[in-house]
Backbone bond lengths (Angstrom), bond angles and torsions (degrees), N, CA, C in turn:
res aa  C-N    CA-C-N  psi(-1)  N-CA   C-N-CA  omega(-1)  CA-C   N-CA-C  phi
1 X - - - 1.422 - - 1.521 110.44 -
2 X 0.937 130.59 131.74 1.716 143.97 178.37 1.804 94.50 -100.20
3 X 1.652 81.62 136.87 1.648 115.57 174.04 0.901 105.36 -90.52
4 X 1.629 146.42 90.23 1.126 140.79 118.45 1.703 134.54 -45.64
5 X 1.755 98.23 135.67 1.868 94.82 -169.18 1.465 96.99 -95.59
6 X 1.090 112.41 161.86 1.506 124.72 178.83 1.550 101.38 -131.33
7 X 1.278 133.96 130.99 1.441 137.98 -170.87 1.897 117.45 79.54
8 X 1.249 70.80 -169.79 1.925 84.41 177.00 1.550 104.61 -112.15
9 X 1.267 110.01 125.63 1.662 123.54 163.48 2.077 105.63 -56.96
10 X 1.067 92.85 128.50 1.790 99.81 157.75 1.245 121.98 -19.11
11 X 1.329 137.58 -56.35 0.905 152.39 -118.23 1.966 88.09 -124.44
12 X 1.216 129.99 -31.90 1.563 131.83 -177.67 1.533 94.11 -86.78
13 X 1.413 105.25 -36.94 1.766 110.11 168.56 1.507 113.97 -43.37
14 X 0.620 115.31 -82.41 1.862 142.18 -178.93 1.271 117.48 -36.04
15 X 1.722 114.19 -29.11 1.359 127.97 -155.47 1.652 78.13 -115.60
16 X 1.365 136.07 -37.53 1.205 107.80 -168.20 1.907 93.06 -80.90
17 X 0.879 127.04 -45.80 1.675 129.55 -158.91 1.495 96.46 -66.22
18 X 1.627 134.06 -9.26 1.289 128.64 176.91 1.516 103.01 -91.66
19 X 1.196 92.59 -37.29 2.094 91.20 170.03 1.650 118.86 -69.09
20 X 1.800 106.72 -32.83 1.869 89.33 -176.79 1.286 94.96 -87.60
21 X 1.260 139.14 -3.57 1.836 119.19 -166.28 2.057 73.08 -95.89
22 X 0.926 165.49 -26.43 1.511 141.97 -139.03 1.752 85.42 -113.18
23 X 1.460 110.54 -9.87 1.949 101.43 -167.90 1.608 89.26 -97.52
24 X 1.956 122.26 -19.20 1.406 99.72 -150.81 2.028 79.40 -94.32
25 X 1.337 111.50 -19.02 1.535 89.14 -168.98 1.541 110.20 -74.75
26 X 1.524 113.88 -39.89 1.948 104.01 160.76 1.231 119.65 -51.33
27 X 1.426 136.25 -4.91 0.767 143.91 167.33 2.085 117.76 -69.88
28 X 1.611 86.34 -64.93 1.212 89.65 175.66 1.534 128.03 -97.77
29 X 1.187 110.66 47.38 1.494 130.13 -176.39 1.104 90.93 -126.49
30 X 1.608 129.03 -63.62 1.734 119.33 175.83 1.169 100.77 -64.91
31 X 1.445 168.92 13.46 1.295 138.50 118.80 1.605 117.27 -55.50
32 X 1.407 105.58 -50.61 1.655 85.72 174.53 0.973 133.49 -40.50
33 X 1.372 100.23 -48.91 1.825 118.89 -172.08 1.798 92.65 -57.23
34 X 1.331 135.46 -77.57 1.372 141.47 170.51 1.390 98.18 0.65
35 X 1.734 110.55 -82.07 1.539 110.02 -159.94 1.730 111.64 -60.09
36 X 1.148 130.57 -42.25 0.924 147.80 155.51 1.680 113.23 -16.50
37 X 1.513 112.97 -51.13 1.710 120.11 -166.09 1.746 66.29 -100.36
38 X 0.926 122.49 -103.41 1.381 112.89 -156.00 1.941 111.70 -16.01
39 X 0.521 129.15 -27.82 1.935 126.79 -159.87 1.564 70.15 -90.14
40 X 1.450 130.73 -91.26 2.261 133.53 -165.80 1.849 89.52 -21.99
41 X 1.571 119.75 -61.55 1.329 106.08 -166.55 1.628 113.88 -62.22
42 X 1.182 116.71 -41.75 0.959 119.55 178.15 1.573 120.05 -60.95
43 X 1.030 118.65 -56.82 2.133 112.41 151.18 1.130 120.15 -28.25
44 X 1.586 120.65 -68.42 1.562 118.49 179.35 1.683 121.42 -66.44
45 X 1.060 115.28 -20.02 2.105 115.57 133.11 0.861 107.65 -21.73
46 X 1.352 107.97 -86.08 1.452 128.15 -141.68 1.417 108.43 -71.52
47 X 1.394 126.30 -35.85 1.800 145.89 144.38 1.254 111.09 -42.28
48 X 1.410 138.58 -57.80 1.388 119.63 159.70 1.156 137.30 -44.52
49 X 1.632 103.96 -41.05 1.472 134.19 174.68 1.867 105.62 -33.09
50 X 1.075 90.92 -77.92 1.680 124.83 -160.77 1.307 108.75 -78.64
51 X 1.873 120.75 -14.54 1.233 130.75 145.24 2.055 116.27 -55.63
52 X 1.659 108.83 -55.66 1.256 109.34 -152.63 1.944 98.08 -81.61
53 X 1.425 101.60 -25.47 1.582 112.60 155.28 1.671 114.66 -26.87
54 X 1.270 109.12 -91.68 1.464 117.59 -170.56 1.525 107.99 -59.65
55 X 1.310 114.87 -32.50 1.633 104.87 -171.90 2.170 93.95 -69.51
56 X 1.290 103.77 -42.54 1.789 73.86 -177.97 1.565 127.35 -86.39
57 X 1.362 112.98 2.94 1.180 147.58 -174.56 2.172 76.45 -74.70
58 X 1.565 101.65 -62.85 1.610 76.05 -173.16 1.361 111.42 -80.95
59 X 1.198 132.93 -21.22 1.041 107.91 -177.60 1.338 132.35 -57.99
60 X 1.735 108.83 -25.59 1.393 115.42 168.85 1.782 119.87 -80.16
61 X 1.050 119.76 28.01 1.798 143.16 176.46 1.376 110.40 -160.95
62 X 1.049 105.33 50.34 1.817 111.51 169.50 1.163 118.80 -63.05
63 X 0.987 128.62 -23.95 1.638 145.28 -173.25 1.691 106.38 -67.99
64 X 1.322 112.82 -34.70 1.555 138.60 -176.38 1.708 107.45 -92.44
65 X 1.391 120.55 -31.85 1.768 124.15 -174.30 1.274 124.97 0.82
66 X 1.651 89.18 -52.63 1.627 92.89 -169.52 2.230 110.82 -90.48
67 X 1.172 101.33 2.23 1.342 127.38 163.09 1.204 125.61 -39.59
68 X 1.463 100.28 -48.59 1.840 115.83 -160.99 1.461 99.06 -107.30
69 X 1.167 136.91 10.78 1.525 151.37 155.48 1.154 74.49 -35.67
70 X 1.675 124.79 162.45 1.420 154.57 162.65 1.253 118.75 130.67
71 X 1.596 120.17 179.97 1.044 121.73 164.02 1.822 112.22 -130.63
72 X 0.855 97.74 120.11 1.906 120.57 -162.36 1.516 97.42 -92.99
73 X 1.485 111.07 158.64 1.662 111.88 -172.75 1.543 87.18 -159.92
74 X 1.341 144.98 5.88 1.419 149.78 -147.67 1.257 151.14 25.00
75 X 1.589 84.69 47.96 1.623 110.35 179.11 1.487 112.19 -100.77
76 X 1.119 127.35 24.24 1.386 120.26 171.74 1.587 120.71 -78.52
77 X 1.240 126.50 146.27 1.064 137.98 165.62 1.553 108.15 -80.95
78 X 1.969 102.08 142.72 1.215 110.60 172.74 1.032 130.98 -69.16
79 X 1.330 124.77 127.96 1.409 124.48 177.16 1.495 124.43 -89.49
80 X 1.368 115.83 172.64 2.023 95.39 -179.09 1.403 110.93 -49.45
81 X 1.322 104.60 151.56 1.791 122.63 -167.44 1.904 96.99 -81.23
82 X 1.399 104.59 126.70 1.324 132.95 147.04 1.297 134.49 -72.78
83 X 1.076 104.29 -23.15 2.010 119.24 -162.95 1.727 86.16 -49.82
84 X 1.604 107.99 125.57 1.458 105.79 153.46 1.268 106.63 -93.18
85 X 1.296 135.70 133.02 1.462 135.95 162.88 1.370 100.47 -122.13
86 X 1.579 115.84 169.40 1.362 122.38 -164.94 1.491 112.59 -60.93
87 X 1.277 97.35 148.01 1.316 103.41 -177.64 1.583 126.92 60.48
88 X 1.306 109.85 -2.22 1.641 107.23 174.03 1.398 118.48 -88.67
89 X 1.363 107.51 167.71 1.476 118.30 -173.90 1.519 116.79 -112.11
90 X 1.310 105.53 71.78 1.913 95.45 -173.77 1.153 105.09 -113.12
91 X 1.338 107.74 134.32 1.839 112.61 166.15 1.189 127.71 -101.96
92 X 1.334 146.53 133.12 1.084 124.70 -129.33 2.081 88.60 -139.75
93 X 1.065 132.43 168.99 1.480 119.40 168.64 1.835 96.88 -120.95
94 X 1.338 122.11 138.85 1.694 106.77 166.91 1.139 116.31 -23.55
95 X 1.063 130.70 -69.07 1.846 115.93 -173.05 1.387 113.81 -66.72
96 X 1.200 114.98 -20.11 1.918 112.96 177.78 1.590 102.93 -67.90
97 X 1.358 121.16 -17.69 1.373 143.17 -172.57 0.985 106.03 -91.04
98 X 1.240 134.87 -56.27 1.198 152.61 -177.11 2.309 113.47 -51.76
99 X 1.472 77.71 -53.38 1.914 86.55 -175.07 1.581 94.70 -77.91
100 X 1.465 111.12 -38.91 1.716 99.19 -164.88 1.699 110.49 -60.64
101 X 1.923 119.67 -37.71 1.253 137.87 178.97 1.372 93.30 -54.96
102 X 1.407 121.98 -79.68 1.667 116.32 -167.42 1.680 116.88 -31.19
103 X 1.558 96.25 -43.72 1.739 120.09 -172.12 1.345 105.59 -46.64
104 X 1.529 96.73 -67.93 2.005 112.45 -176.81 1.584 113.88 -49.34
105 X 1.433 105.78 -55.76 1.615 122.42 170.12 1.612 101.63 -42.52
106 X 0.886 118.79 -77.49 1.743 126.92 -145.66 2.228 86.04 -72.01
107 X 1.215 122.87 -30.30 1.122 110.72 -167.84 1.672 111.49 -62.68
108 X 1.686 103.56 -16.34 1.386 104.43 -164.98 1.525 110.07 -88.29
109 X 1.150 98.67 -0.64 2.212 117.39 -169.48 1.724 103.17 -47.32
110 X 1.315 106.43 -19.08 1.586 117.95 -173.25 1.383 112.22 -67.62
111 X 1.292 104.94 -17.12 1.817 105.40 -177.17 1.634 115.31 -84.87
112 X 1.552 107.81 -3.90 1.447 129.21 -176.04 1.448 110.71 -112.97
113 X 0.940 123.23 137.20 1.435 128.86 -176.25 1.372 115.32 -83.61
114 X 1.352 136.77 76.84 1.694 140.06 -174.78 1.629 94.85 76.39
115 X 1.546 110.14 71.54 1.431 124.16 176.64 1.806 96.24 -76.86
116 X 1.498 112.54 164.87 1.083 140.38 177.71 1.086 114.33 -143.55
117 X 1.372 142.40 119.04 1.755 118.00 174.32 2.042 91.68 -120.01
118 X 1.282 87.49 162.74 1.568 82.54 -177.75 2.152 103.00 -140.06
119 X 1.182 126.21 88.41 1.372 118.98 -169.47 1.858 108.12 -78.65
120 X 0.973 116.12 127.49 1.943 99.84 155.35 1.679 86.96 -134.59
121 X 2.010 97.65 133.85 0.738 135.40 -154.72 1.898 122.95 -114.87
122 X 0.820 125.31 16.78 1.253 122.81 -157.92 1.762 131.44 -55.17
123 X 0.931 110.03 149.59 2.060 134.23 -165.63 1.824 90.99 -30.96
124 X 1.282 100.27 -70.33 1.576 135.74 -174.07 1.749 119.06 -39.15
125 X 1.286 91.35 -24.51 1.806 122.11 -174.31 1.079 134.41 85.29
126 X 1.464 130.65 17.73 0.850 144.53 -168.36 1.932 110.58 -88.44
127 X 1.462 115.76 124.18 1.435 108.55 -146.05 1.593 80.04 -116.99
128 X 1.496 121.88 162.21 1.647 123.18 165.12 1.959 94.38 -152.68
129 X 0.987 108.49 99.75 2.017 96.17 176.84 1.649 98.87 -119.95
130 X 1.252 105.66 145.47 1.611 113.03 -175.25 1.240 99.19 -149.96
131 X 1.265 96.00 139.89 2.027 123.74 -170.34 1.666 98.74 -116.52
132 X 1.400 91.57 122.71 1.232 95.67 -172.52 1.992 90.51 -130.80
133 X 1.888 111.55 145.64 1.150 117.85 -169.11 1.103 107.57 -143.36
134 X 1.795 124.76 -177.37 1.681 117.49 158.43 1.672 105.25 -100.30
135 X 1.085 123.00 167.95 1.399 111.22 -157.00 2.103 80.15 -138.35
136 X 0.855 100.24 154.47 1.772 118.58 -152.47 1.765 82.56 -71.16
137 X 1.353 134.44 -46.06 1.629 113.95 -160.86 1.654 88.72 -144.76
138 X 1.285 97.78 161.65 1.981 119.13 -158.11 1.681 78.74 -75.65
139 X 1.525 112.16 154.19 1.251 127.15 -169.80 1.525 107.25 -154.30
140 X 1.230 96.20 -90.09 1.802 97.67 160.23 1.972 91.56 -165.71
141 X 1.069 116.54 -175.39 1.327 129.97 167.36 1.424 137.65 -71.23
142 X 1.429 118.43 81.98 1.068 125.53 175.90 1.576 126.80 -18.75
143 X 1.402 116.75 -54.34 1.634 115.17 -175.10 1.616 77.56 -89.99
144 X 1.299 175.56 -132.46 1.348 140.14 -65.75 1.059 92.61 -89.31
145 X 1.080 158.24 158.93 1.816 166.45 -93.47 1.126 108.43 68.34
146 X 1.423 133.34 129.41 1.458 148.61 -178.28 1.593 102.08 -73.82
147 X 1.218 114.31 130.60 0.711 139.50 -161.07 1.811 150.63 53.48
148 X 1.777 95.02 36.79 1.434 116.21 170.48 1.184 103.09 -86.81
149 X 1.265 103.29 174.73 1.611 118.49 -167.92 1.779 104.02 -97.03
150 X 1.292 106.31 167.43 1.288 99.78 172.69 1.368 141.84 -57.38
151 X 1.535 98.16 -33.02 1.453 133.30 -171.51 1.981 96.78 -72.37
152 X 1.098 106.34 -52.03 1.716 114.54 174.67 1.262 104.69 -52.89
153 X 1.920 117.12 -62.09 1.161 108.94 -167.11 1.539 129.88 -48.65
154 X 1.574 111.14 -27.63 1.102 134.69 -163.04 1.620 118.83 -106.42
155 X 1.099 126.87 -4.46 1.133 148.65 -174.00 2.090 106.42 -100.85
156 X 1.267 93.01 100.00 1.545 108.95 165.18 1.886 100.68 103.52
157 X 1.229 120.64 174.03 1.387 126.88 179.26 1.778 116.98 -64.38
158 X 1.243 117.20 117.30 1.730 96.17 -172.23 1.377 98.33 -86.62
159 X 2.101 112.03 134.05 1.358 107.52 174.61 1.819 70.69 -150.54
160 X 1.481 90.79 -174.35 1.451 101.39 172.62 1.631 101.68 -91.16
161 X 0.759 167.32 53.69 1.643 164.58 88.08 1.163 104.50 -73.99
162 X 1.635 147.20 1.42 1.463 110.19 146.59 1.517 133.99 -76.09
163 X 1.455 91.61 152.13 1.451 106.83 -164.81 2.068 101.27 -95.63
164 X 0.801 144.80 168.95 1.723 144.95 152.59 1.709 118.01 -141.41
165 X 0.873 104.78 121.58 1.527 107.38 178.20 1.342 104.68 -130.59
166 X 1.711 114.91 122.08 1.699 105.61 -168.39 1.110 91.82 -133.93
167 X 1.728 120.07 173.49 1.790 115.58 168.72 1.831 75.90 -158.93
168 X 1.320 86.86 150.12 1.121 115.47 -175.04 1.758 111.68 -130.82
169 X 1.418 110.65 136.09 1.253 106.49 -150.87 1.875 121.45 -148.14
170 X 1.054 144.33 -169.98 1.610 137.50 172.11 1.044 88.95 -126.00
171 X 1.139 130.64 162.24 1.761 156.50 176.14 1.466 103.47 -118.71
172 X 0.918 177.53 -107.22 1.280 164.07 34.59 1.618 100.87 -105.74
């Protein structure tokens, strides 16, 4: 008479359920990791973003350029409202332009996690703005990298989770 088995022994049990729990946690470790690079990309967006913001923000108050020099963290208070929306009648003076732009700009710093912005601005047109952030896991230091500018290096808290994203630019 021949022994034929019918089912699975314990032991083929055990060995398969040690293989899907070890495939589902590589599994769900490369999703972390995913959201993780996705959230850094998603900041340095939002750092370009709020970079290409203020540069046309000056270009439309050129008269002011060297104005928006500073370093912003988004604590400003609102100043009288500029917003043109349809059909309204607002008049605005360059500097009423000037505080309301910084205002709108710096209000958006919330999409960055311990934002920094840093502008130098000069007469001549010469533009330099750098976004500086905390970046979700230690990496190395954003402003020390060979060959940033001073204004980068110095712009936001130096730890290893800062992030810097700068563009440098002409106004004409």
């Amino acid at each position: 008479m021949k022994n034929q088995q019918q089912g699975l022994s314990l032991i083929e049990l055990m060995v398969s359920l040690v293989i899907l729990v070890v495939g589902l946690i590589g599994i769900f470790n490369l999703h972390l990791v995913a959201k993780r690079g996705s959230f850094e990309s998603f900041q340095q967006t939002q750092a370009s973003y709020l970079i290409n913001d203020i540069v046309n923000r000056m270009r439309l108050n050129r008269s002011l350029l060297a104005s928006y020099s500073g370093t912003y963290t988004g604590t400003l208070t609102q100043p009288k409202s500029c917003d043109v929306a349809v059909g309204a009648n607002v008049t605005c003076s360059a500097n009423e332009t000037l505080a309301w732009d910084l205002y709108q700009w710096e209000s958006r710093f919330t999409e960055l996690d311990d934002a920094t912005a840093c502008v130098l601005a000069t007469a001549n047109g010469n533009v330099e703005v750098v976004m500086s952030w905390r970046g979700i896991r230690e990496l190395s230091d954003g402003g020390a990298a060979t060959g940033k500018s001073s204004l980068a290096k110095g712009c936001g808290t130096a730890n290893k989770r800062r992030r810097i994203y700068s563009l440098q630019t002409v106004i004409i």
